[in-house]
N, C-alpha and C positions, 0 to 999 in steps of 0.2 A: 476523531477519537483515536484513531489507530497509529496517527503522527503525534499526539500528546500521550499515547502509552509506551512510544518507543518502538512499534512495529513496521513504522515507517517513515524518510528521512523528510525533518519539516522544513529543512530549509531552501530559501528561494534559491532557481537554477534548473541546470538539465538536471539535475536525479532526484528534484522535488518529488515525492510521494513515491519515489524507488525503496524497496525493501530495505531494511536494516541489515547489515553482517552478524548480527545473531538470528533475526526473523529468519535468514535464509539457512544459517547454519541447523535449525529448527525443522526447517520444511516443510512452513506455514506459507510461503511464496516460491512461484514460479516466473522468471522472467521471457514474454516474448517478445524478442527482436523481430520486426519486418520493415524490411526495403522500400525506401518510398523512391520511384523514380520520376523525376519534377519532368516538366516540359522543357524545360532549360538545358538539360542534357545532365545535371548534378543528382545526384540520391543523398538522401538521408536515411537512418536508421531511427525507427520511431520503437522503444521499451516500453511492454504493458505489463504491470504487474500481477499476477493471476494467484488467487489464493489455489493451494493443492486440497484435494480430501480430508489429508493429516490437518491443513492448516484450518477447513471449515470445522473439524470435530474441537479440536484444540481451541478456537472463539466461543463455538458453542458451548461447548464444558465449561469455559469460564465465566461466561455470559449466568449460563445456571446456577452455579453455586457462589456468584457472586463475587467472586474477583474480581472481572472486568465489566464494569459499570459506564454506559454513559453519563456525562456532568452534561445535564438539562442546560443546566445557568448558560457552559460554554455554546450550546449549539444552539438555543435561543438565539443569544449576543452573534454569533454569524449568521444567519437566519434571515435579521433585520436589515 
């Protein structure tokens, strides 16, 4: 729901489900970066998107008064 309202990027890749550049302009997300280091001797950098305080109140309020609504129909249809 949060990638079909625009709070999160829906397309396929590395920044699938990475914040939006307004979401973050917002300070409804936090990005954490950590180090992975393989047996191989190479690391990668694995990104987790973390909602902030601001950004849990900010869903919540809208979730309430009904702005942001989940579409059943859509989350059904993935579901199956």
């Amino acid at each position: 729901m949060l990638r079909r309202r625009g709070y999160l990027i829906a397309r396929e890749g590395s920044d699938r489900n990475a914040p939006t550049q307004r979401a973050m302009e917002l300070g409804l997300f936090q990005v954490k970066e950590t180090v992975v280091c393989h047996s191989d001797g190479h690391t990668t950098v694995s990104r987790t998107p973390k909602v902030t305080g601001r950004g849990q109140q900010y869903f919540i309020e809208r979730f309430l008064d009904g702005r942001l609504t989940p579409d059943l129909a859509d989350d059904e249809g993935a579901a199956a």
